[in-house]
N, C-alpha and C positions, 0 to 999 in steps of 0.2 A: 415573444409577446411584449407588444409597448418597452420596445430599446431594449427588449435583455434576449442575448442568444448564446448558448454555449454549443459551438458547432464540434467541439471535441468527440472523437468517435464512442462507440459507445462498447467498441473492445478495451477501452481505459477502465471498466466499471465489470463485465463481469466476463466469461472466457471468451477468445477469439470464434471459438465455436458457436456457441450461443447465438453469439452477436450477428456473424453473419445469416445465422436461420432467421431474428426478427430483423435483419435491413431487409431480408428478400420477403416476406410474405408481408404482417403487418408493417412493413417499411419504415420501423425505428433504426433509423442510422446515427444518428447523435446523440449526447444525454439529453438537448432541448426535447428530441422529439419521443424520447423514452416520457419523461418529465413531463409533459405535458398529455401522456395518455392518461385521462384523468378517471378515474374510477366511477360506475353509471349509478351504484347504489352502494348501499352497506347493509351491514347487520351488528347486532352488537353479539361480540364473541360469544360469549356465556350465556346468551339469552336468544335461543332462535325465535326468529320472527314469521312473521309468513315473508310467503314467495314470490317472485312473476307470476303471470298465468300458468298454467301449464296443458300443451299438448302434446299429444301421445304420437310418439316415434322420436320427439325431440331431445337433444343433452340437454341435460337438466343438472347443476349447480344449486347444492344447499348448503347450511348451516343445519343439524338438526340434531336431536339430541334421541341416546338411544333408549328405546322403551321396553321392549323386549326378547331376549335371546331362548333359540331351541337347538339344540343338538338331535340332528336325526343321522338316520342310516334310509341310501336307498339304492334297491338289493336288483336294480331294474340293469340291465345292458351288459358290463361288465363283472359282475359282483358288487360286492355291498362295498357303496362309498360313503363317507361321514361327509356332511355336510353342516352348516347353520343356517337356519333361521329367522332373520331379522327384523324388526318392527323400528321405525324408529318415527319420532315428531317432530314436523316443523310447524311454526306459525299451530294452524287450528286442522294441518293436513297431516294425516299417517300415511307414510308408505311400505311398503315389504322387500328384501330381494332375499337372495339365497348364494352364499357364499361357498365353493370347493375348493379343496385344496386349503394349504397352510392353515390347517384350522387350529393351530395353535396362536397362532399371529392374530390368527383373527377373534380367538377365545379374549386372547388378552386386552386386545384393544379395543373390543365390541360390548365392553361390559355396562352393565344397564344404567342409567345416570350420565356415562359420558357423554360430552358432545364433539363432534366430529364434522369436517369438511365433508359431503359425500357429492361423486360425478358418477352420469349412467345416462341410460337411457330411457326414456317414460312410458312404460304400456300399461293399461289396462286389462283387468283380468280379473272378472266377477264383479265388474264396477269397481272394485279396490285398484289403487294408485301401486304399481310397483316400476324397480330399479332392474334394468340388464346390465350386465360387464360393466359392477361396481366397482369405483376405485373410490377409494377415502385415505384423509392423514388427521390425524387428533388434533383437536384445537383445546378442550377444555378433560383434562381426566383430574382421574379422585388422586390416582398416583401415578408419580413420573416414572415408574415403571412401566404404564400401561400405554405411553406415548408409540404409537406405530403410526407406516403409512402403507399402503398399497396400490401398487397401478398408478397408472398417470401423476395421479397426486402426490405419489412420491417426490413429483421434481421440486415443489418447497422444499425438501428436506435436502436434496441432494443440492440445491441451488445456495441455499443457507450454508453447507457445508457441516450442521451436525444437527441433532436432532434439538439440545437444547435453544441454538438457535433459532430452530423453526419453530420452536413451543415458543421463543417470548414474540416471534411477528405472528405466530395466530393468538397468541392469548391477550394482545389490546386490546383496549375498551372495544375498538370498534377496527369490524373486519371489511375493507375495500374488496367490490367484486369489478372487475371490469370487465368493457364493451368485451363482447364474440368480435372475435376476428380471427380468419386465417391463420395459421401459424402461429397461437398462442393460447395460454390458456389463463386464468385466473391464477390458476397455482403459479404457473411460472413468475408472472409479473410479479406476485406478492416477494420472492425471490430476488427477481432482478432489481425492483423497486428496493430494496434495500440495502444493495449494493451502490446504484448509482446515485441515489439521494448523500450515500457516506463518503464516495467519489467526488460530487458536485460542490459540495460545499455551499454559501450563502450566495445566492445573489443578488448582488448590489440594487438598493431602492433606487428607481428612477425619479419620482416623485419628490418635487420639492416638501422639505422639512418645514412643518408649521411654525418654527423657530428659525425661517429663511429670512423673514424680515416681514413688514407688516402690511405688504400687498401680496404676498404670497398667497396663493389659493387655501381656505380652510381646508384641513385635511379630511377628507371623506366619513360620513359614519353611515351604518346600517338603517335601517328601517326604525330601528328602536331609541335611534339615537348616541349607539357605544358606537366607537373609533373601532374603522374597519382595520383586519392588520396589517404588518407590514410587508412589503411582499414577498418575502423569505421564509416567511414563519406559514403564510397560506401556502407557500407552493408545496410547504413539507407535509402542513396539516391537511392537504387534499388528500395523500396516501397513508398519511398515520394518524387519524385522526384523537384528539384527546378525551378522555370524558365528555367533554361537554357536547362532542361530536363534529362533525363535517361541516356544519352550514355557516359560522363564520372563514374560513377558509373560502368558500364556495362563494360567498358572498362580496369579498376582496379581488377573487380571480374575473367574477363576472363582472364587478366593475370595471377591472383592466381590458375587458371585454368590448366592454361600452365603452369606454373612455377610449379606447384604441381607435375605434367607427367615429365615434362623434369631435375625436382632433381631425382627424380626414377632412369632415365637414368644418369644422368651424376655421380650418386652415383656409380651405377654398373660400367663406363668407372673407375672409379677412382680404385674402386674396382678390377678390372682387371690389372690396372699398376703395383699391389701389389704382383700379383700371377706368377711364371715362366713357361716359355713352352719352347719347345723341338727345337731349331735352325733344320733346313731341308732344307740343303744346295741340289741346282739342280744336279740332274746327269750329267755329263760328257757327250761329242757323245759319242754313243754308248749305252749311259746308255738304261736302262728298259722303260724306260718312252717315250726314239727315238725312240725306237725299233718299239714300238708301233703306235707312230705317224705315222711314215713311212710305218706302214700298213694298215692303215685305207683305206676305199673303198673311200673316198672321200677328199676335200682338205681343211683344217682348214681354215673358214673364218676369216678375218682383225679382227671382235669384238673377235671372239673364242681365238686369236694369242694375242692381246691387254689384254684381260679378264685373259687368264694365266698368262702371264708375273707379272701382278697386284698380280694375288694371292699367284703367285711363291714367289716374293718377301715380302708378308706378311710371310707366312710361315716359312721362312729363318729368325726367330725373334727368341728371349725370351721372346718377350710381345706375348702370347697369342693372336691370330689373331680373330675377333669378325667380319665374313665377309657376306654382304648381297649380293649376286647375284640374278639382275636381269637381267632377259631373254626374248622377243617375246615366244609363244607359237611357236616350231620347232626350235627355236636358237642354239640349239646344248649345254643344259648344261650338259645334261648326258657327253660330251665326255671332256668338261674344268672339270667338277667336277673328271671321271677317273683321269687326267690328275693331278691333286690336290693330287688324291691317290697313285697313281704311286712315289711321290717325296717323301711323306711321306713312302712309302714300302720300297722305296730303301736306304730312311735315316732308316730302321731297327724299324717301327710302323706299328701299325695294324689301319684298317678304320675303322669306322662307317657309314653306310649310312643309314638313316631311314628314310622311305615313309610313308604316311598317311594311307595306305589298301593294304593291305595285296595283292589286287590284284595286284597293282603299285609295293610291294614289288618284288613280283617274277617276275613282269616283266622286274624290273632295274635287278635283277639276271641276267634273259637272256641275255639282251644288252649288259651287261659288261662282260659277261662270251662271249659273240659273238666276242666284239669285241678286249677282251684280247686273242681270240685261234687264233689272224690271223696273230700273230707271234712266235713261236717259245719261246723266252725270257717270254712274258704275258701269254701263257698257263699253264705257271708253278706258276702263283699266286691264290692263294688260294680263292675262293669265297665258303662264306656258309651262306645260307637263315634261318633265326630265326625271329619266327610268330607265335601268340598266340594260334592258330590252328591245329599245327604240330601232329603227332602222340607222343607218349612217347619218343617210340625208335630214332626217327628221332632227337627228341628236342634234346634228352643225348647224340649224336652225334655228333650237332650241335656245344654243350655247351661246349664238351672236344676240336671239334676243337678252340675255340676262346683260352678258357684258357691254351690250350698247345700253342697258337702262329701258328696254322695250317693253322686257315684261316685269310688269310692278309687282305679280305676285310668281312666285316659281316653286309649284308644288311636284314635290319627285320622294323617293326612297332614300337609301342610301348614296343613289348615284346626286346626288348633290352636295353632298360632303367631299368626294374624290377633287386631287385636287388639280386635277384638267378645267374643275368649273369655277371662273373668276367671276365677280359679282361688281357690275357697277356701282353701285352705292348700296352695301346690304345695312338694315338699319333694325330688324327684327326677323327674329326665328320663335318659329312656333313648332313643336315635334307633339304629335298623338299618338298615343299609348307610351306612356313613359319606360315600363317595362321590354322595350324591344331596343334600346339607344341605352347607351351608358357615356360616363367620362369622356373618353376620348374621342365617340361621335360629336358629341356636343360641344366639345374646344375647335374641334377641326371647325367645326361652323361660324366659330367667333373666330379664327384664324382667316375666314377666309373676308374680314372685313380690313381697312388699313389701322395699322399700329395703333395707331392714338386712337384707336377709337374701336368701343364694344358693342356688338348687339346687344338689341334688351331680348330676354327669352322666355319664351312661355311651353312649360309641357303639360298637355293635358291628357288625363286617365277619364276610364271610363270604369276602372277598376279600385274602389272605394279603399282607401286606405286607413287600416287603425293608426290612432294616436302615436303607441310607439313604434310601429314600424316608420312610418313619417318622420319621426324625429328620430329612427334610426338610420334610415337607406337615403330619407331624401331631406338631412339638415341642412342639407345650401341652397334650398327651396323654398319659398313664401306662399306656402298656404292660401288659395283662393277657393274659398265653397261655393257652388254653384246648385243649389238645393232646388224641389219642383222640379216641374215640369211646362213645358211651353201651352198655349190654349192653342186649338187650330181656327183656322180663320171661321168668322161668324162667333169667337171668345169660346167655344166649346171646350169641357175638357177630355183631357184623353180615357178611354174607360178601362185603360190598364189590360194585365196579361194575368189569365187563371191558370196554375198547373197543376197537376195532378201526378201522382207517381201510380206508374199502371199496374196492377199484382199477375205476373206472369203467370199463377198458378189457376186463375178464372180464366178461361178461354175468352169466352165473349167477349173478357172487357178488353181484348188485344185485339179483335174482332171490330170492334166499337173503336178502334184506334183509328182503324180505316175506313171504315163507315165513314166517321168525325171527317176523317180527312177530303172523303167525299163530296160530304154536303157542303164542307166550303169548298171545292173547289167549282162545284155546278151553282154554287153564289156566286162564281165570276173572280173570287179571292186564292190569292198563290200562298204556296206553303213550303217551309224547307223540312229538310228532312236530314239529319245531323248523326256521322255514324263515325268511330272512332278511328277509323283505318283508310285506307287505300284500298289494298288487296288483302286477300283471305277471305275466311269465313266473318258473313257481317260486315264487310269493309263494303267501302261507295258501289266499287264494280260490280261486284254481285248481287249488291241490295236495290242499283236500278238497273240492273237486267232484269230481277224476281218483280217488283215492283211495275215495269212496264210489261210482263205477260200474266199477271195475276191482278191485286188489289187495285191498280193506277193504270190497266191498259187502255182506257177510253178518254186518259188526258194527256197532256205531253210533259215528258218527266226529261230534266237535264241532268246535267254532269259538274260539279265543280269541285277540284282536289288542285293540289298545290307540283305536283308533276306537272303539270297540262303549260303548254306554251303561253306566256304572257298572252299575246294577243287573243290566245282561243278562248283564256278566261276570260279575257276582256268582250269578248264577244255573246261569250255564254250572260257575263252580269246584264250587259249591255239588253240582250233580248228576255232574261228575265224581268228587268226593270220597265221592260217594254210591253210586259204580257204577253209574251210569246211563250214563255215558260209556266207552265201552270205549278210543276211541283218541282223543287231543287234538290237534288241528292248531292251531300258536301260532308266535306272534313269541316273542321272548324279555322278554315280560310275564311270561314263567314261569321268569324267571332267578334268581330270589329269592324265600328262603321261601315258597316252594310246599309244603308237606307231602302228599305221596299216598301211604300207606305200600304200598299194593298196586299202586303200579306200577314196572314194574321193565323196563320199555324204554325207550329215549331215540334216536329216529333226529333225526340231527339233517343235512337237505340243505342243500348250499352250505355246508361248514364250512368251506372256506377263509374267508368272509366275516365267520367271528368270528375275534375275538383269545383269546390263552390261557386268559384267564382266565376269558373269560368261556365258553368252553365247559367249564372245568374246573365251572364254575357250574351250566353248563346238568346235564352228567350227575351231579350232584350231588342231581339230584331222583328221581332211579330207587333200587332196591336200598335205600331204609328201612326198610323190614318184614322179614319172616323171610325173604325169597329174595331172592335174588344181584340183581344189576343189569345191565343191557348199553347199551352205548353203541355207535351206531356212526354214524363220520363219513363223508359222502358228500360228497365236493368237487363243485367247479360243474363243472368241464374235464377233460379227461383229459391237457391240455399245461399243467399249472398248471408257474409259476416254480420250481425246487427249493427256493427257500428257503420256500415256500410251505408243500411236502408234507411235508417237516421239521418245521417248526412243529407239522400235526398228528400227526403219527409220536412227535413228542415229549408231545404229552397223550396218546395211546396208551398209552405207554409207562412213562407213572409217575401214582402217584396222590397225591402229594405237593406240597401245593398251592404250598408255600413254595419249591421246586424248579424251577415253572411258574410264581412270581412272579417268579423272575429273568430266567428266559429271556423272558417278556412284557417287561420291562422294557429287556430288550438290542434288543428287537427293535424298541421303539414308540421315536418320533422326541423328542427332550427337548420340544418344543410340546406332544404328548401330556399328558408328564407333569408338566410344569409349567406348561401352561398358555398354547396356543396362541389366538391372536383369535379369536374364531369369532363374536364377532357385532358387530363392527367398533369397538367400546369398545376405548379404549387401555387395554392390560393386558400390564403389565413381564412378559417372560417368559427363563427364559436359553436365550442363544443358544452358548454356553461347555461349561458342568459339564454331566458324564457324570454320571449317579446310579451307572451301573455299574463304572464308574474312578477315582470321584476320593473315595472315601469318606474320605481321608484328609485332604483338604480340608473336607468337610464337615465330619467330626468335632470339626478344628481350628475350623472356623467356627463353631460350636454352642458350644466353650468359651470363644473371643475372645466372643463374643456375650454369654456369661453374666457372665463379666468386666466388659466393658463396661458393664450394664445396673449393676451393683455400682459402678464407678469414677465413671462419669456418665451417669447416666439421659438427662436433659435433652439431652445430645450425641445418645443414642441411639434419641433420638426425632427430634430432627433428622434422623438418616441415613436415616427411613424415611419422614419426615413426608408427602412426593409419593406414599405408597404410599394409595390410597384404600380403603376400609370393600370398597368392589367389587372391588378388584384381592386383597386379603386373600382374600375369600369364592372368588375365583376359583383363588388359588394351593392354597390350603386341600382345594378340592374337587375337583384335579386333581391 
């Protein structure tokens, strides 16, 4: 974490045995990677608190103190066995088990008043909460005689190496529980944790000393204003915490958190002030770019007029423009991003515009090729589509137009990054959906212009970003808001999109799902229909085969999934766009820039299995054209989780995308958002900072960062130097 690794194995700290059981399951091979398994909660030792939730069949982990003991006999199976038991409280919850065998062990240790570790498992039984194949180890007793452990939980005591040992790491102020994982348990780690913190010893503050000299960055403080500490004394007090508790520790770690993401970024701003780009002074009246405007079928809204002006004048630089546009779903950035390429055309550069699929490719072709022929001056600009899928002949066509300069604007996928495509004079790149490119796409694209000289770049979302996520994932970005929405021609506005979440448990209203879909489609209006799979039950396939012999057999229902050969999807968009298609059955290949102005239904089944935003995305393609839009979300179950039907009740309920980025944000796990393994590359992610809590870290993290990179670069690259080009691309894009 930020310059400090102790790669020392982690058989230095406690037996060779041990050690190799956590490198293979929870994958602790080092003391960093012991050491930074940081605790999810606590309790305070002597004072149980309440719990997690709890459900029944699941291990269950308490602090609880015991309430009441019985000694029975029962005379059932084999003869009369003694047994106890057991009552005991945590928090405001009682639970029961019943202990055999060693019941002297267990007289002693079980006694009323103590408080104890206890592990088991959670059933139900007469509505009261009880424990199966209990293990417990004493954490608080009246006397150190009464100190025992049993089962599992024996391994503190045995990892400790004696019992008084394991009495003084459960009897601190406050007792660390940590993450479930594989191959460990709470009790071990309290164990090992105290071996390898006495192994490890202090390690070295990275951070310059506020007594460095008098540009030195001020040393960080908390929320409250006290100096956060130093980072030796947090990495100890994450696992031992003092009196006073966990959350200064916590508070120090997350910063390095932050501070770690936000030198990344402020490394690359610096990096950027270093490089030249191409000044692109605005045209003139008259120029290419009016021409165009003034033909448009409709009338540049206030954001759209605001949003250029802003980019115009980044453009018009020799710093290299690093621009984030974001947009509502329908806000009109296809026609500010033309509008971006036009200034560059007529300054004598060629575009880049590159979409996530190939389907989106060809369709931003259409649009801009539609809406550059509706003057005169913009038909004579060059558009040529490059996509990994092309034929031979098509691609060697494609390829001579970019490198002779033919085509001014060259919208494609990925296949325009590879580096087979050479670029006559590239002068600006534009990439949509920020979330599907990271780092290393995006250098390739400035790599592919000459040395001395950078593209200006703009990426645009359609996917509303909170405050600190922005200033988390995309610091090397400048912030462009593109708010409203465009009027249609004649100045009308658009009359928005209504959804409904449908209650599975009313037939009818599932009934009236298809009806709905019905009547618009015998209005002459198309409709998709959004299903979370391919194959299976519920997936695309089976939903328009049912579909075309049941509720939709008298319209014409297509196909669109992300298997299907380039062409054939391009052929399906192509005839849906065309009204050939009355109703679309699709994955969510149609979650982005899809344009259908005439459709204006969006059933979207199994919406539990999207997240917010991206069904905020999905109904985002209904309701473009002159009539209204409807959205309605069909869950998979009729017993979904509450926190579940909430989620959609709340895209229901607003259509405010910025509003639905935070509650996504509250809801998805920091791995989500920062960046969890998903394909088994070690890639730093935090385990710490909230985006939705700690913005006030982050903030502070973003201007130590900036500081820093000013006080001493060289230090600041140090602190990130283990952060590799792939781990960057990873953090960036998540």
């Amino acid at each position: 974490m930020l310059g400090w690794l102790d790669a020392r194995p982690l058989s230095l700290a406690i037996t060779p045995d041990r050690a190799r059981k956590l490198a293979d399951k929870p994958k602790l091979k080092t003391l960093t990677d012991a050491v930074m398994f940081f605790p999810n909660r606590y309790v305070r030792a002597s004072f149980p608190d309440a719990q997690d939730l709890m459900f029944e069949g699941e291990m269950f982990t308490c602090i609880a103190r015991v309430e009441k003991v019985e000694e029975r006999s029962n005379t059932s199976g084999r003869g009369a066995r003694r047994y106890m038991r057991v009552q005991i409280v945590t928090g405001s919850t009682r639970l029961s088990f019943a202990m055999f065998g060693n019941v002297h062990l267990h007289r002693t240790c079980l006694q009323p008043g103590n408080v104890l570790m206890f592990y088991g498992k959670l059933a139900l039984f007469r509505q009261q909460w009880e424990l199966k194949n209990v293990s417990y180890v004493s954490v608080f007793v009246k006397d150190e005689s009464q100190f025992g452990a049993f089962g599992p939980l024996k391994t503190v005591v045995d990892i400790a190496g004696s019992d008084r040992k394991a009495m003084e790491i459960l009897n601190r102020p406050w007792l660390p529980f940590y993450p479930r994982r594989v191959g460990t348990t709470t009790a071990e780690m309290l164990g090992v944790m105290e071996h390898v913190l006495s192994s490890m010893g202090d390690p070295t503050e990275m951070l310059p000393s506020p007594r460095a000299g008098r540009d030195a960055p001020a040393w960080p403080v908390d929320q409250y204003g006290a100096p956060l500490l130093d980072f030796a004394t947090a990495l100890r007090q994450i696992h031992q915490p003092p009196v006073e508790g966990p959350e200064p520790a916590r508070a120090r770690l997350k910063f390095n958190e932050a501070l770690e993401l936000q030198l990344v970024m402020a490394l690359r701003r610096a990096d950027a002030t270093q490089r030249s780009s191409m000044p692109m002074a605005l045209g003139a009246e008259g120029s290419l770019r009016q021409a165009v405007v003034d033909s448009l079928p409709f009338e540049l809204s206030e954001g759209q007029i605001d949003a250029s002006a802003e980019i115009s004048a980044a453009l018009d630089s020799t710093t290299p423009a690093s621009l984030l546009l974001q947009g509502e779903v329908g806000s009109g950035k296809t026609v500010v991003a033309l509008l971006a390429m036009l200034q560059a055309i007529e300054a004598g550069y060629q575009c880049a515009f590159v979409a996530p699929t190939e389907v989106l490719a060809v369709q931003h072709a259409r649009t801009l090729v539609e809406l550059l022929g509706r003057s005169t001056a913009g038909s004579a600009v060059g558009v040529t589509v490059l996509t990994g899928s092309q034929k031979t002949a098509d691609r060697k066509a494609a390829l001579l137009d970019v490198v002779s300069g033919q085509a001014s604007i060259v919208v494609g996928t990925h296949a325009v990054i590879q580096e087979t495509v050479e670029f006559f004079n590239l002068g600006l790149v534009i990439v949509d959906e920020q979330h599907r490119f990271g780092v290393r796409q995006r250098d390739k694209l400035r790599d592919n212009s000459p040395v001395d000289r950078t593209p200006h770049m703009m990426v645009m979302t359609a996917t509303p970003i909170p405050r600190t996520v922005a200033m988390t994932m995309f610091g090397d970005l400048t912030p462009v808001r593109l708010p409203g929405l465009p009027k249609r021609a004649g100045g009308t506005a658009r009359q928005g999109v209504s959804t409904t979440v449908v209650a599975l448990e009313k037939p009818h209203w599932v009934a009236r799902v298809w009806q709905r879909c019905r009547e618009e489609l015998a209005a002459g209006r198309q409709a998709f229909i959004v299903t979370p799979r391919i194959e299976g039950f519920g997936g695309v396939l089976q939903t328009v085969e049912w579909l075309s012999q049941t509720e939709l057999h008298d319209y014409r229902v297509g196909v669109l999934h992300g298997k299907m050969p380039a062409e054939e999807k391009d052929e399906v968009m192509s005839a849906f766009a065309a009204g050939e298609i009355d109703a679309l059955v699709a994955t969510t290949i149609v979650e982005v820039g899809v344009d259908i102005p005439n459709a204006t239904m969006m059933i979207i089944l199994g919406a539990d299995a999207f997240g917010v935003s991206q069904l905020h995305q999905l109904r985002g393609r209904v309701g473009r054209g002159e009539h209204g839009g409807v959205c309605l979300l069909l869950p998979s179950d009729q017993s979904l989780p509450p926190a579940t039907m909430e989620r959609l009740h709340a895209v229901a309920s607003t259509t405010d995308g910025f509003e639905l980025a935070e509650l996504d944000l509250k809801q998805r796990t920091e791995g989500d958002v920062l960046g969890a393994d998903q394909s088994g590359s070690r890639v730093r992610r935090s385990t710490l900072l909230d985006l939705t809590e700690d913005e006030f870290l982050i903030n502070q993290a973003r201007e130590y960062a900036e500081a820093l990179v000013r006080y001493d670069e060289p230090l600041a690259r140090a602190l990130v130097v283990d952060i590799e080009v792939e781990e960057q691309d990873y953090i960036e894009r998540h």
